[in-house]
TORVO-822957 format. One record per residue: x negated, y, z of N, C-alpha, C in turn; residue in one letter. Coordinates in steps of 0.001 Angstrom, whole numbers, plus 500000, padded with zeros to 6 digits. Layout:
N
XYZXYZXYZA ...
***
This chain:
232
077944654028034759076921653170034161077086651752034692X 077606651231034163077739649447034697076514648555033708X 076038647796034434074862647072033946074858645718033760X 075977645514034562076226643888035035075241643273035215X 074735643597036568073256642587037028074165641519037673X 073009640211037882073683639673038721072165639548039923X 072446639189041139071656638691042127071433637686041933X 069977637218042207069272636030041760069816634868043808X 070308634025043762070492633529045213069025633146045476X 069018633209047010067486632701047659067597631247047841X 066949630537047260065888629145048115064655629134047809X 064603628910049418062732628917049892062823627535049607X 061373627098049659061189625659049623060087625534050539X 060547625242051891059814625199052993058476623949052779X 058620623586052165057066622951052033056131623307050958X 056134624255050424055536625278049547055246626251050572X 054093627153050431053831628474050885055240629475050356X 055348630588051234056715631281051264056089632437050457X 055418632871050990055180634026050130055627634351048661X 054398633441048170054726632949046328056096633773045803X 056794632607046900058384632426046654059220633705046940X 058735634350047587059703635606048147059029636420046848X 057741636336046478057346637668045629058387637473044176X 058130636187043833058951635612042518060313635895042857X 061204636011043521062662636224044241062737637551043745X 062067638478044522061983639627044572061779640625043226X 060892639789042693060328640316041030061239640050040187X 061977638981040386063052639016039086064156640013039835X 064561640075041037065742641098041251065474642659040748X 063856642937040745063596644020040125063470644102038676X 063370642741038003062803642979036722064647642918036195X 065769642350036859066598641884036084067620643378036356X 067043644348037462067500645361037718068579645057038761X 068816644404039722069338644205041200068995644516041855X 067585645132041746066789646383042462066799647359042007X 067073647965041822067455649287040765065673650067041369X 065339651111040286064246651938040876064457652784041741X 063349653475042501063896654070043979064833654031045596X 064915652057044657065968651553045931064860650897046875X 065156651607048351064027651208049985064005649504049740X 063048649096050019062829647475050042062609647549051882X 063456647344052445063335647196053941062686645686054551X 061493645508055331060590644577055469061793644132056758X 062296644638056833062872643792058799064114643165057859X 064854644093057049066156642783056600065391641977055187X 064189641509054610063875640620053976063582639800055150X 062848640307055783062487639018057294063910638564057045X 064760639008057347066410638429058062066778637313056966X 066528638118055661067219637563054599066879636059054435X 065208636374054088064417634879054203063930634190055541X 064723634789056525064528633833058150062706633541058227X 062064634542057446060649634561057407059730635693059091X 058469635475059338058054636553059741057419637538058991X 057056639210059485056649639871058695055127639690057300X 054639638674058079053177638536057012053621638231055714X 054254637037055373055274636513054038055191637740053283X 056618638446053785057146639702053048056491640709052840X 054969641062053660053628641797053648053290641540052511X 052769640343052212052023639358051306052718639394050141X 054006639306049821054843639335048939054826641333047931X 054918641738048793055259643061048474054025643742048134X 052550643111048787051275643715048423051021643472046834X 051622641943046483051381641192045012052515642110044187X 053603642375044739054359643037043530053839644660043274X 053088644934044322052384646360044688051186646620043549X 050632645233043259049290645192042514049991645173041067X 050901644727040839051783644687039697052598646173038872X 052441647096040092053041648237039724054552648020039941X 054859647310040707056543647192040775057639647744041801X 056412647581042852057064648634044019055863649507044338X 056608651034044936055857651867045840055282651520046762X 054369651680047606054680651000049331053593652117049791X 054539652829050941054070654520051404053495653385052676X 052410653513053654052202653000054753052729653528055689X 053501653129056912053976653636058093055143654553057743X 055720654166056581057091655175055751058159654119055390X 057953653606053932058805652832053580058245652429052557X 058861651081051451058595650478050237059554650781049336X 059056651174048278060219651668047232060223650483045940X 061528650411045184061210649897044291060242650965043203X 059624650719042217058665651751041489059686652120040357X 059562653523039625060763654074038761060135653143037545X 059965653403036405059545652253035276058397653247034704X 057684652978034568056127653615034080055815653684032502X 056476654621032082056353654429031069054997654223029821X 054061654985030373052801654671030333052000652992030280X 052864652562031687052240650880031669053196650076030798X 054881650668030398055407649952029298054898650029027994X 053956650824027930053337651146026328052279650502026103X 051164649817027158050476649275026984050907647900027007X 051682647344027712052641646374027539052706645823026527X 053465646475025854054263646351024221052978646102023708X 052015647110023486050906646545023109049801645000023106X 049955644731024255049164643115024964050599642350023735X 051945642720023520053110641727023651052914641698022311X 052621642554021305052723642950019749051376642193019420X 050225642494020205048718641738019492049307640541019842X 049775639746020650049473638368020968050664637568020275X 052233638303020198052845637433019786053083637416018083X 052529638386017831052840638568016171051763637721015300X 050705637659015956049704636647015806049822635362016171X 050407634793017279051139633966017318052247633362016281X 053163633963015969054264633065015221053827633172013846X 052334633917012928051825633788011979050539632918012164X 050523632288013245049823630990013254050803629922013726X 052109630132013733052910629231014566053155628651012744X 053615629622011817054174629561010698053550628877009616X 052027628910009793050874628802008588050305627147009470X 051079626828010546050318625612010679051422624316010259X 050997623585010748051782621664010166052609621290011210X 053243622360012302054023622083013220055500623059012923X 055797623266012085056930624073012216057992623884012438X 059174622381012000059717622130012227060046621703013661X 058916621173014240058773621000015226058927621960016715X 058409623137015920058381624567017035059986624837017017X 060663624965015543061825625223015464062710624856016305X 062687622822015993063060622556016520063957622598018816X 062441623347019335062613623437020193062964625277020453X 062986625913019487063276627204019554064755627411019132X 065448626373018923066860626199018337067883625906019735X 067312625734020776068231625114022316068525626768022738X 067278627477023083067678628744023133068172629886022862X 068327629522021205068581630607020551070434630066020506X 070733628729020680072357628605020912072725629392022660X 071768628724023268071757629689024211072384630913024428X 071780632261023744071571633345023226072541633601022873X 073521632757022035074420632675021197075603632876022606X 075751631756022880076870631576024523076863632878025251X 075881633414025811075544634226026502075704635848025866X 076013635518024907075875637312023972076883638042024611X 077852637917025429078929638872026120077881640091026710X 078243640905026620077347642327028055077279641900029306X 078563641318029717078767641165030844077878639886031748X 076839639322030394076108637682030647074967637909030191X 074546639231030667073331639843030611072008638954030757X 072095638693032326071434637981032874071070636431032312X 071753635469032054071485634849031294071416634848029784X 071900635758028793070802635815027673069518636499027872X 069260637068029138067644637491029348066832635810029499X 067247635073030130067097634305031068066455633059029394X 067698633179028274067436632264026860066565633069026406X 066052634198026358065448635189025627063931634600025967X 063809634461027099062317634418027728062332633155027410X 062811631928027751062777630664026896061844630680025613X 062932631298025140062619631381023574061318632285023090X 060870632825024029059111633453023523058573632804024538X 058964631910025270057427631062026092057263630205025187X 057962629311024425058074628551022928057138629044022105X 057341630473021911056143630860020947054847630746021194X 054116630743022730053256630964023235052498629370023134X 053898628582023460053114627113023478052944626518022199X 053905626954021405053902626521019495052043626951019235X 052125628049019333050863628540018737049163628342019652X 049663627133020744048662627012021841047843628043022645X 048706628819023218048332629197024000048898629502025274X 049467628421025577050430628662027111049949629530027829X 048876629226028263048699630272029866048445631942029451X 048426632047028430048906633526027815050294633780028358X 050892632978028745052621633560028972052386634113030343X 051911633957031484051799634296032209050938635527032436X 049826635664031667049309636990031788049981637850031221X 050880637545029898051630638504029473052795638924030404X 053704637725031136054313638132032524054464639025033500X 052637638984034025052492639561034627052343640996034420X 051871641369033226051670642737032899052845643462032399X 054019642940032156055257643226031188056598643542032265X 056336644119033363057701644316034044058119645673033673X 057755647068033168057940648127032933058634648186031861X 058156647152030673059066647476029847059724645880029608X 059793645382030777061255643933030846061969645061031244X 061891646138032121063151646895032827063560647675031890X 062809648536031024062828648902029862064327648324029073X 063965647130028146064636645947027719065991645628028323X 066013645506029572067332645400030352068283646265029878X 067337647899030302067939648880030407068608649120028537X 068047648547027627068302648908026540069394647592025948X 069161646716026642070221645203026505071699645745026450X 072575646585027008073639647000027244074128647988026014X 073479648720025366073892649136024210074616648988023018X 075262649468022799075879648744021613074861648444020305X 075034646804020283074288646395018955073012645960018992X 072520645989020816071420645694020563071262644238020735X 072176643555021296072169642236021497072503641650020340X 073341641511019635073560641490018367072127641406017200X 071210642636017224070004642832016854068861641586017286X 068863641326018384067988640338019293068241639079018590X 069927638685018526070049637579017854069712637396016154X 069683638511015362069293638316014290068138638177014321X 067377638796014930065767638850014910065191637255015015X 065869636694016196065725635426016373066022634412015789X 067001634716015025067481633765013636066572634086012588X 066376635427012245065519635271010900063746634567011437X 063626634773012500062308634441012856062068632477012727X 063383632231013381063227630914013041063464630675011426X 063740631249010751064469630711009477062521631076008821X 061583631786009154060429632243008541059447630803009231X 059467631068010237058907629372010856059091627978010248X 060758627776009496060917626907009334060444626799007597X 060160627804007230059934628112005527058330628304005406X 057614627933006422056330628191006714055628629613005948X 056517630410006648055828632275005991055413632707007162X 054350632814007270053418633302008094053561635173008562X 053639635603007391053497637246007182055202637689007186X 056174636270006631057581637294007208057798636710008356X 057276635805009559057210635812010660056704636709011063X 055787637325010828054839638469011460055630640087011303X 056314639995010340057130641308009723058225641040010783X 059200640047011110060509639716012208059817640316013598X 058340639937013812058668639897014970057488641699015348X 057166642046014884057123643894014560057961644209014555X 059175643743013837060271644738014023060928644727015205X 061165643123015700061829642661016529061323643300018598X 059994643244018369059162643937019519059140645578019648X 059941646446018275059447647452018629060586648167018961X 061607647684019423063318648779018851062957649146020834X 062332648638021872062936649528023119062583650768022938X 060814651126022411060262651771022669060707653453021604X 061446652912020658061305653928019637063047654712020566X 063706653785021005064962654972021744064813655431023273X 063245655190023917063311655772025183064079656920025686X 063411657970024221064117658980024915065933658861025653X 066786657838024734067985657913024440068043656663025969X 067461656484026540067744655300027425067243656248028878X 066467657547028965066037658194029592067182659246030025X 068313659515028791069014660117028931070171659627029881X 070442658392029562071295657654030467070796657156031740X 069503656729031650069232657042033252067716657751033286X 068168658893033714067038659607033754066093659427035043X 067147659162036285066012658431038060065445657036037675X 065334656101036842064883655166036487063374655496035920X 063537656487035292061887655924034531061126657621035063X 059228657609034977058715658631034806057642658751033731X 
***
């Protein structure tokens, strides 16, 4: 099973609080799968790693804890968490009400060209990056390209609650990124979505992006099969 993750490199930014920074470090190595599930998160070599003391990496690991992202047994060890499939379903759900409603108000308003416009950097992006092996950065244009949607249709700070609730099935997504055809799929979705934005259709924006939100969930089983210690 090759996945081609890559490791995210560390910089702290010592005049910022550390914590923040180690949890965000940490959350994308799990969300991008450089943490694989069931892999020990050892508190003495993150100390080492980030030249931090233990409270930081406490603090860090309690926030990804509240997130559902890691285990953390007390006086045992910290696990990464397997993928929940349960919290990826409600997920999809928060991701389907907010963004499908979104790009059918992104579509039906007097800004379209405009949204396009800035939904067109990422989606060449997308384009560069389509190898398997450049995983990581077409995830990296992918998320670009739906924080765009969030701000087209005014509602930025929705991206972040959706963020926060969406790591079960980002790992999900990863895990289904490597398939044959599905990247391929992602990019059409994203082309026809802009091509509905730019034609101001509200309802075949809304039809792209139903379809486009629902392909992890309908082959779990088939992504369960290939890694079955990943998810419960």
């Amino acid at each position: 099973m090759n996945l081609h993750l890559a490791e995210p490199s560390v910089r702290l930014d010592r005049s910022r609080q550390v914590a923040p920074q180690i949890e965000e470090i940490l959350r994308q190595r799990i969300l991008s799968l450089a943490l694989k599930p069931n892999e020990i998160l050892s508190r003495a070599a993150l100390q080492a790693e980030f030249a931090v003391s233990l409270t930081p990496v406490r603090d860090a690991l309690m926030k990804l804890g509240q997130e559902g992202l890691v285990d953390i047994f007390p006086q045992h060890a910290t696990f990464v968490a397997r993928i929940d499939l349960a919290a990826a379903r409600q997920a999809h759900f928060l991701r389907m009400a907010i963004e499908i409603e979104a790009v059918r108000r992104i579509a039906a308003g007097e800004a379209t060209a405009a949204v396009a416009a800035k939904l067109q950097p990422f989606l060449a992006d997308q384009r560069r990056h389509a190898a398997p092996d450049d995983s990581e950065a077409f995830s990296a244009a992918d998320r670009g390209f739906h924080k765009v949607l969030y701000e087209g249709a005014d509602i930025p700070d929705l991206w972040d609650v959706v963020r926060r609730q969406s790591g079960h099935i980002d790992r999900l997504r990863r895990l289904n990124l490597p398939l044959p055809g599905k990247i391929e799929a992602v990019l059409r979705d994203h082309e026809s979505l802009v091509a509905a934005i730019e034609r101001g259709d509200p309802e075949g924006a809304a039809a792209v992006m139903r379809r486009h939100l629902s392909g992890t969930l309908s082959i779990v089983d088939e992504i369960r099969q290939r890694y079955p210690d990943f998810l419960r």
